[in-house]
Structure formats: structure tokens, C-alpha cells
C-alpha positions in Angstrom: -17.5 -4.0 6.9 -15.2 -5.6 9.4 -15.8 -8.9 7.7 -14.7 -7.8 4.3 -11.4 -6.4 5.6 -10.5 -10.0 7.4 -11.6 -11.5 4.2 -9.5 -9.2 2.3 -6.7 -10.1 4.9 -7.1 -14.0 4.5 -7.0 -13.4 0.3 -3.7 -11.5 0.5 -2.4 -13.9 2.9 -3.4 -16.8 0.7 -1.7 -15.5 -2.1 1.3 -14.7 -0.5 1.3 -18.4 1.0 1.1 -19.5 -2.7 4.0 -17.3 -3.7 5.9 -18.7 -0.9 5.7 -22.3 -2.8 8.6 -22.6 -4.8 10.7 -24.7 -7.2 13.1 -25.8 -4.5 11.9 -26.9 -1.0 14.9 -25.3 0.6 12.8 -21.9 -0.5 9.7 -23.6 0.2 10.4 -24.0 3.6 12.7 -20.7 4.8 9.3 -18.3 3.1 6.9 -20.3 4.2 8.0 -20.5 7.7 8.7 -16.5 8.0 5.1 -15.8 6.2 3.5 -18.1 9.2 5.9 -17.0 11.9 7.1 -13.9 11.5 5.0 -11.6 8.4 2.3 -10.4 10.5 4.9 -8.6 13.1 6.5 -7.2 10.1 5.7 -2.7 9.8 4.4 -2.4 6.6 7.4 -1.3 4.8 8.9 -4.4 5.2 5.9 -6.6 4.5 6.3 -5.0 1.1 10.2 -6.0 0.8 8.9 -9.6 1.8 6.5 -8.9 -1.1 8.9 -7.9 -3.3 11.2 -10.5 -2.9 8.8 -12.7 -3.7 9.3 -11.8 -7.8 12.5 -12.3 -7.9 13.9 -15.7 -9.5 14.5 -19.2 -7.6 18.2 -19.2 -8.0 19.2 -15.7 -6.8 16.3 -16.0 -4.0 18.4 -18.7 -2.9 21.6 -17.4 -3.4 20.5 -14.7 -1.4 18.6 -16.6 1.6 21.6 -19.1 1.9 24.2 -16.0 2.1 26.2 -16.9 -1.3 25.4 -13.5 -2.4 24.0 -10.0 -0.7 21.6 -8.6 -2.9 23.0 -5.3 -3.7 19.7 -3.4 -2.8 19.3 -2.0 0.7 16.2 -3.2 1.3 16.4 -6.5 -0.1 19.1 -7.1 1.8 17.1 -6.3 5.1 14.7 -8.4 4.7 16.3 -11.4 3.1 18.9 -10.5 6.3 15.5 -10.8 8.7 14.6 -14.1 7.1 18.2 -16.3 7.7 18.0 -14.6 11.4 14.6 -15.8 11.3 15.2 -19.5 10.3 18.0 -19.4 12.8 16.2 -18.9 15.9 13.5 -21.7 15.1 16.3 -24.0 15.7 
């Protein structure tokens, strides 16, 4: 049974990975990097903003990961918050 459950773990984490790829590599790079680097530390709550954010469209994602605009929901704004602090400190 453990088997299935890491299975089931590298699934989900191969389809967030493909989410991750966008139309701009600027988003390309800023989700990819946190799914590799920083996703698995995430509580679960916040592994399903991350998730979340994922549906949203190119141009606000951006907007919103870049700091031109603050996504007027709480928790959207945590997490896209935790992912500029997180491309910070890789450099």
C-alpha cells in the first residue's frame, strides 16, 4: 500500500509540474522553482492556494507574482506573497 501512496504522490506532483509550464517563461520559472524548492514544506492549506493559483490566467498570475497588482483574495495573496519571497532568496 505504501507504494501506491508514493505513486499517487509522484502523479500529483507530475501534474502540478505540468501546470507550472506556462505561456511566459518568466511564470515558467518563478512556479516551477517554488514546486521543486519550496511545495513539499508547504501545510496543506497552502499547497491548495499554490493549487489554486494555478487556474488562474497568465497575465494576472503575472501581474500578481511580479507585484503590479495584489490579488484582492487573502489567500491568494499569501501565497503568491510566499512565492516573490521565495524567488528572492534563491538569489
Amino acid at each position: 500500500m505504501p507504494d501506491q501512496h508514493i505513486k499517487n504522490i509522484d502523479t500529483h506532483l507530475a501534474r502540478l509540474q505540468w501546470a507550472c509550464r506556462r505561456g511566459m517563461l518568466e511564470l515558467d520559472v518563478l512556479l516551477g522553482n517554488f514546486l521543486k524548492g519550496a511545495y513539499s514544506n508547504l501545510p496543506e492549506t497552502e499547497k491548495q492556494q499554490f493549487e489554486s493559483l494555478l487556474d488562474e490566467p497568465d497575465p494576472l498570475l503575472f501581474a500578481w507574482l511580479t507585484g503590479q497588482k495584489k490579488p484582492e483574495d487573502e489567500s491568494m495573496l499569501m501565497i503568491t506573497e510566499k512565492i516573490r519571497n521565495y524567488a528572492k532568496s534563491q538569489f
